[in-house]
C-alpha positions in Angstrom: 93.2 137.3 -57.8 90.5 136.7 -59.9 90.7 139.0 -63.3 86.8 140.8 -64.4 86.5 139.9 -68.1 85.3 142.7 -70.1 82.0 142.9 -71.6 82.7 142.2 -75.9 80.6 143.5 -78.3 79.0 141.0 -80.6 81.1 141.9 -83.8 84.2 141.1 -81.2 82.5 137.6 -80.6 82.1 136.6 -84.2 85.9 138.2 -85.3 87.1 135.8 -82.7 85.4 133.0 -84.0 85.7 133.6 -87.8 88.9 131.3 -88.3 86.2 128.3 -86.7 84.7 128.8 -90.3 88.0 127.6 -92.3 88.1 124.7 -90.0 84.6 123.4 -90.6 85.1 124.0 -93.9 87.8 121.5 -94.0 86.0 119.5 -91.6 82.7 119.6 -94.3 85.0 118.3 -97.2 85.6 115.4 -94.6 82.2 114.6 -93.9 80.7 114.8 -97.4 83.7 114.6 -100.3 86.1 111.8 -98.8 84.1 108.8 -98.5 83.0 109.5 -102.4 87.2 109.8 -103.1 87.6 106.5 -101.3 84.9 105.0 -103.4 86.7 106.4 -106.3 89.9 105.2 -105.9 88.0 101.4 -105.8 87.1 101.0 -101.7 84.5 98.5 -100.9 81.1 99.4 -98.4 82.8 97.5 -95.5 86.1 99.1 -95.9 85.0 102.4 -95.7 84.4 103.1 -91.4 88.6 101.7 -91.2 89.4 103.8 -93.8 87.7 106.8 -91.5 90.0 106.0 -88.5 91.9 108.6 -89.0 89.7 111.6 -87.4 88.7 109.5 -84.4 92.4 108.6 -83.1 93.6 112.1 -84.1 91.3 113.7 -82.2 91.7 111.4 -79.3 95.9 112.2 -78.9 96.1 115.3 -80.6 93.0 117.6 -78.7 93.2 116.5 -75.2 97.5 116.9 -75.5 97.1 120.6 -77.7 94.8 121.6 -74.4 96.8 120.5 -71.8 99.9 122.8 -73.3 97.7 125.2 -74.3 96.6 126.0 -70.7 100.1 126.0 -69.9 101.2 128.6 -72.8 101.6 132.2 -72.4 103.5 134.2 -74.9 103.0 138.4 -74.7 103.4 138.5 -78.3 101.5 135.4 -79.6 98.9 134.8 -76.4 97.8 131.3 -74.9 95.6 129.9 -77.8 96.3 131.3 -80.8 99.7 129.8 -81.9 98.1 126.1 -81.8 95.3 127.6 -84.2 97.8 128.7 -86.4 100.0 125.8 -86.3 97.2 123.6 -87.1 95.6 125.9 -89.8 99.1 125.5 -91.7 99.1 122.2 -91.3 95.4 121.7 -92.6 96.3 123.8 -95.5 99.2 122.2 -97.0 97.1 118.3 -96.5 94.2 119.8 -98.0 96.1 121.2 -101.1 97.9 117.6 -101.4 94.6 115.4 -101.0 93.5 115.9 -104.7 96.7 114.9 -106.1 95.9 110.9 -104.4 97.0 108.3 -106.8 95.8 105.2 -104.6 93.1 104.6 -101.8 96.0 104.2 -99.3 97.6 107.6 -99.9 94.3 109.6 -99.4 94.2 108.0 -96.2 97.6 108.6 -95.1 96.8 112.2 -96.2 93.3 112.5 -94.0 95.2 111.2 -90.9 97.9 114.3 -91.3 94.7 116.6 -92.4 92.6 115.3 -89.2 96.1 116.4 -86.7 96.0 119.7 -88.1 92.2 120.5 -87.9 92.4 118.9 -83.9 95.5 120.7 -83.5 93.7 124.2 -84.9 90.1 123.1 -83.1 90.6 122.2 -80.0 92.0 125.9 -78.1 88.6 127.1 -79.8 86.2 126.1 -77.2 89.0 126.9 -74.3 89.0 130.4 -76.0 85.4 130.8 -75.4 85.6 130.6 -71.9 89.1 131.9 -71.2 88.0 135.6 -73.0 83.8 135.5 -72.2 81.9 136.0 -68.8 80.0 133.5 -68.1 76.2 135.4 -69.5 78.7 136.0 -72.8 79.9 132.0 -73.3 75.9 130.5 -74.9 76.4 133.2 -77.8 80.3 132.3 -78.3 79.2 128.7 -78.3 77.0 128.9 -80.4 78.6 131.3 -82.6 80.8 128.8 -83.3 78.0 127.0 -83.9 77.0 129.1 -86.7 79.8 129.4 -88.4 80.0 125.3 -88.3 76.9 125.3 -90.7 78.3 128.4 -93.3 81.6 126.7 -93.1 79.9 123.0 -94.1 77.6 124.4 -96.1 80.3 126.3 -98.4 82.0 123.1 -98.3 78.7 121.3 -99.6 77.8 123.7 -102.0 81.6 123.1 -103.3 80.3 119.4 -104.1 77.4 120.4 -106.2 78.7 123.4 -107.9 82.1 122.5 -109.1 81.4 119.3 -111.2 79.2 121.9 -113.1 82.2 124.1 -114.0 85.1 121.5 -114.0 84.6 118.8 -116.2 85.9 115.9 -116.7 88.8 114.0 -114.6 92.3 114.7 -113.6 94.6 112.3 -112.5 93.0 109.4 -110.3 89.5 112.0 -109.4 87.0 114.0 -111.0 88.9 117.8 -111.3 86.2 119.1 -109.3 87.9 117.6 -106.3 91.0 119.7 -106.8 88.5 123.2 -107.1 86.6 121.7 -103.7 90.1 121.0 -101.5 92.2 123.9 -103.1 89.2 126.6 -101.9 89.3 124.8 -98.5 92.7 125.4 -97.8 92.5 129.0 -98.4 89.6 129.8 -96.2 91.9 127.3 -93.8 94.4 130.0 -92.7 93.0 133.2 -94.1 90.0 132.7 -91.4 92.1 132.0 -88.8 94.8 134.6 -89.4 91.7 137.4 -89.7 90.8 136.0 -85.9 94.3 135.7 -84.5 95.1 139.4 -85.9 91.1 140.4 -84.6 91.6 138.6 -81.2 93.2 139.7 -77.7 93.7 136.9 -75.3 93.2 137.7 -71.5 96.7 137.8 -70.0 97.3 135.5 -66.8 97.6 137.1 -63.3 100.8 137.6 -61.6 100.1 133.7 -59.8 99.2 132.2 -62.5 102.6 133.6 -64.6 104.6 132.0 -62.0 103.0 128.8 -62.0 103.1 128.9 -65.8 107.1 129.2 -65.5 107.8 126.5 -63.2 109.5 123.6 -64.8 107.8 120.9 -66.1 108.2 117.4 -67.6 107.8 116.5 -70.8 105.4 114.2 -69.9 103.3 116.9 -67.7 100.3 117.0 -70.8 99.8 113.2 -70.5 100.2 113.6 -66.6 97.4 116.4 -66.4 95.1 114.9 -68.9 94.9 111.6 -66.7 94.6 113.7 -63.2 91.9 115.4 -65.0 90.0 112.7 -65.9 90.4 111.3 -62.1 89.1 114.2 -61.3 86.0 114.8 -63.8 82.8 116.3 -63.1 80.4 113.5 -62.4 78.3 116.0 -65.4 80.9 115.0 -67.8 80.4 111.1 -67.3 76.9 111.8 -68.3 77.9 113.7 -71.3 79.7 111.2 -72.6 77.1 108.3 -72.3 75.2 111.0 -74.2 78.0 111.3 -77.0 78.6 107.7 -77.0 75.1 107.4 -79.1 75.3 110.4 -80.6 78.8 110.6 -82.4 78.4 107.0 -83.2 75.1 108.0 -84.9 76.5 110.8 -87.1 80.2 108.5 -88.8 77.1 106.6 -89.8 75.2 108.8 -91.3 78.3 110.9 -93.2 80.0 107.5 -94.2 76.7 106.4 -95.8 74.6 109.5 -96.9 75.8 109.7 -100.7 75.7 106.0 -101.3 72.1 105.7 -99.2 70.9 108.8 -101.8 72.6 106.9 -104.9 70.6 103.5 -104.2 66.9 105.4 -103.1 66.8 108.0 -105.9 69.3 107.0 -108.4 69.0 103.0 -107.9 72.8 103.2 -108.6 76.0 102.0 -106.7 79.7 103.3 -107.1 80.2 101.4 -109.8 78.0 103.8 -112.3 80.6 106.3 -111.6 78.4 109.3 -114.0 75.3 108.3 -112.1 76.9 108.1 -108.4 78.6 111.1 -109.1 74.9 112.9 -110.0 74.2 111.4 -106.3 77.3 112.5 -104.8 76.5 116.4 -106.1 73.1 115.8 -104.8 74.2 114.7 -101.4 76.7 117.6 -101.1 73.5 120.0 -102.1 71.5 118.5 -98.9 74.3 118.5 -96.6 74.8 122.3 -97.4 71.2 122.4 -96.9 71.0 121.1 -92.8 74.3 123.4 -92.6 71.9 126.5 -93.5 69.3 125.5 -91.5 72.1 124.8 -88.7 73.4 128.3 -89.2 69.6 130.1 -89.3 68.9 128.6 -86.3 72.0 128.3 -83.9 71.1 131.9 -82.1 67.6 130.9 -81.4 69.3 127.8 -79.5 70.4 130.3 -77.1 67.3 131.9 -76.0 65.4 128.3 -76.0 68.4 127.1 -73.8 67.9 130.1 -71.7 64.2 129.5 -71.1 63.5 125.8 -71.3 67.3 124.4 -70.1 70.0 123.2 -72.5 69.0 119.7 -71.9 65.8 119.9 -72.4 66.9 121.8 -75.8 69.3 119.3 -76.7 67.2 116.2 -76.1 64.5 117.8 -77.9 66.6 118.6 -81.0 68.4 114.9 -81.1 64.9 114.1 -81.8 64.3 115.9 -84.3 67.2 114.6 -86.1 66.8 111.1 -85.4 63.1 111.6 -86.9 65.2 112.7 -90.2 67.3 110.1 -90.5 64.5 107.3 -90.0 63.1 108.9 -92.8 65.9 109.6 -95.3 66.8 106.3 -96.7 62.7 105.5 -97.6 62.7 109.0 -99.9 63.3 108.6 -103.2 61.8 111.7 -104.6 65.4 114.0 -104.5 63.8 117.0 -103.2 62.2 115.6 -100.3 65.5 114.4 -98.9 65.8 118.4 -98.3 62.4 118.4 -95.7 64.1 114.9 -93.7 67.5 116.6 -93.6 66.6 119.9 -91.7 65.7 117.8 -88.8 69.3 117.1 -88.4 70.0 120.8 -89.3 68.4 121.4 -86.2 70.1 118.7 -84.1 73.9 119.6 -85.5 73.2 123.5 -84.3 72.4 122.0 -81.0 75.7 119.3 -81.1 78.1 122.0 -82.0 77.7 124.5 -78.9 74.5 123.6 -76.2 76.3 120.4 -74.4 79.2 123.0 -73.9 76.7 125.1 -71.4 75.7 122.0 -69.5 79.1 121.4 -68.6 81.1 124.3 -68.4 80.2 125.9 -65.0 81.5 122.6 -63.4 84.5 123.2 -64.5 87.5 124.9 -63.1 88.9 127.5 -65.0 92.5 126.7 -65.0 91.8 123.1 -66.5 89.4 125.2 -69.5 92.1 123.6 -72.5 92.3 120.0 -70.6 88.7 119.6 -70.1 87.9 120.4 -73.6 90.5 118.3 -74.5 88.5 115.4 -72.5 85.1 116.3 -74.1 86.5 116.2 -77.6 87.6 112.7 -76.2 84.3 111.4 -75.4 83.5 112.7 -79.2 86.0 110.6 -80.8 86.1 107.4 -78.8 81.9 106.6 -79.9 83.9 107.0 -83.3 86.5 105.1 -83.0 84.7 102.2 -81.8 82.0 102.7 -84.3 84.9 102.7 -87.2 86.6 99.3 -86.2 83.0 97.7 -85.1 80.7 99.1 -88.1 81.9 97.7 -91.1 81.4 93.8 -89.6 77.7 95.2 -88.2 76.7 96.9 -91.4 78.2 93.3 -93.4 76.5 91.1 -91.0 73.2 92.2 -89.9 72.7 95.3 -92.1 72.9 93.5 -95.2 75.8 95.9 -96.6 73.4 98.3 -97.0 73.8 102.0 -96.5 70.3 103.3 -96.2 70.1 100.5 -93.4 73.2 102.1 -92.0 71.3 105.8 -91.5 68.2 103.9 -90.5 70.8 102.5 -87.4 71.8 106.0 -86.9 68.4 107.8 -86.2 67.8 104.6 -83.3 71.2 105.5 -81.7 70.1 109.4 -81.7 66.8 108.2 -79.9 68.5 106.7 -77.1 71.1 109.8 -77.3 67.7 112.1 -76.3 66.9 109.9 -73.5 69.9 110.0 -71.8 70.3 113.6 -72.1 67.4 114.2 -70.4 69.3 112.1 -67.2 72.3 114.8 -67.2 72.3 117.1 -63.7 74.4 119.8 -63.7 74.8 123.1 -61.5 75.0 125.5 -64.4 73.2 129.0 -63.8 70.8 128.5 -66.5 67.7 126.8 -65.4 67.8 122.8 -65.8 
């Protein structure tokens, strides 16, 4: 029996996605803050994609196994999704609270790789959530909801960067004390946000069939199990998405391994080794990463209607473009402010990343397999990673001259060729393609 899910209001939508906000926050200290602490604590250029590992494998064991249980969960008390959110926003807390205190470049590493398991762990039942509680003309706003509270969440996390080394001076321990401010404020909006959503959010109960099922026994090994069957049994859409995200996600670990040191050469003429002038560049970088994070946020609910209208393909491939057009164009400014005009370009292309690929896919997918699947598509997100972290460091040595601007330059190609395959996907969504 199929259950009729009720209508929400659009104040439901966003209390249900509110703890998404604490985990992008975490996720913007990632992007922007950690490759400056590795270059702190002494890393060098071609060490840094290695040192990045961590979020690519996490995410490819940890989200595909958390959504395989998680469509197997039911708990009257605690619901289907929303213990794995708050297991992983403890988790997330606790790292992000310890990362300051790193005394070597191999302990901040160690510490990402536990902080990466619990923002996968907290992430992933997210986008299941989405379209376990919303009908179907509901899921583009939760999408991109999520979407929107990506950019506030990295932009906090941003503004963090260029605010704090205003107010706290000086160095403590192995890092600048600002660090400490950045990672302590992140793991408070960590699991305040997501206990606000877990105490604002009713899950959809399971039918009478689908309880039983859920009580049969199962092996341990079921998750692994389900995630392979899955794949054997993938929407031929989703093979197209990830050829898609193979360019795409490779594109971006370039760009946020490489932005602050590609702004410290252009503008400052500086390398980590001026430590008061790269951190000037650092600040700087964290200001226009905040920056494509408003733009993301201003314009994630226009997505919608566009997506509506023109197709979410044609929206995507449109707004790779734009983005790619930025990041040709970033590493030749060296006039600080400009960087501001190339960066909303990938403002627009990271509102589209975050919540329109979901709507290309999701009708072909069946609704019992909503955790797995997601799972999967975080997969084909982390895999261009993973290959781009144990391949980049000998490409950007090799053939782009260890230089990061020539590293974002590589990045705005990749998102070229991410646009043209986009415009190849074929799905059987309702929305117009």
């Amino acid at each position: 029996m199929k259950i009729k899910k009720p209508t929400l209001s659009f104040w439901q939508i966003l209390n249900m996605n509110v703890g998404f906000f604490g985990i992008q926050y975490s996720f913007g200290l990632q992007q922007s803050a950690v490759t400056p602490i590795y270059d702190f604590l002494g890393a060098s250029p071609d060490q840094i994609p290695i040192l990045h590992l961590a979020g690519p494998v996490t995410g490819l064991l940890v989200q595909p196994i958390i959504g395989a249980l998680s469509d197997k969960t039911w708990s009257p008390k605690f619901g289907r999704r929303k213990p794995y959110f708050l297991i992983g926003a403890i988790l997330c807390s606790l790292t992000l609270f310890a990362f300051p205190f790193s005394s070597s470049l191999w302990m901040a590493a160690g510490l990402l790789w536990i902080l990466d398991v619990g923002n996968n762990t907290a992430m992933e039942p997210y986008r299941a959530l989405i379209a376990d509680n919303l009908e179907e003309k509901q899921q583009p706003l939760g999408f991109q909801m999520q979407s929107f509270f990506t950019g506030l969440g990295q932009v906090l996390a941003n503004l963090s960067l260029f605010i704090f080394p205003l107010i706290f001076i000086g160095t403590t321990g192995s890092l600048p004390t600002w660090v400490y401010a950045s990672f302590f404020l992140g793991a408070v909006c960590s699991i305040a946000t997501i206990l606000w959503s877990i105490k604002k959010t009713k899950e959809i109960p399971p039918t009478k069939e689908e309880l039983i099922k859920l009580k049969e026994k199962r092996s341990v090994l079921e998750p692994l199990i389900e995630i392979f069957s899955a794949i054997k049994d993938m929407p031929k859409v989703m093979w197209q998405l990830a050829l898609v995200y193979l360019f795409q996600w490779y594109a971006l670990f370039c760009y946020w391994q490489n932005s602050s040191k590609s702004v410290a050469l252009s503008v400052w003429k500086a390398t980590p080794d001026n430590k008061e002038l790269y951190s000037e560049a650092v600040s700087w970088t964290g200001l226009v990463n905040g920056w494509y994070n408003v733009v993301t946020f201003l314009v994630a609910f226009a997505l919608v209607g566009f997506a509506k209208k023109y197709s979410p393909k044609k929206v995507h491939a449109f707004c790779l473009i734009i983005a790619a057009i930025g990041f040709l164009a970033f590493p030749h400014i060296e006039n600080k402010n400009l960087l501001f005009f190339a960066i909303t370009g990938f403002g627009i292309g990271w509102a589209s990343m975050m919540g329109i690929p979901y709507l290309m896919v999701v009708s072909d997918i069946p609704k019992e397999r909503y955790g797995v699947y997601m799972g999967i598509i975080n997969m084909m997100i982390v895999i261009p990673m993973i290959i781009q972290t144990v391949s980049f460091g000998y490409i950007l040595k090799n053939f782009l001259g260890n230089d990061p601007r020539n590293a974002i330059t590589f990045a705005g190609v990749l998102l070229v060729l991410s646009a043209i395959f986009t415009l190849f996907i074929k799905s059987k969504n309702q929305v117009k393609q």
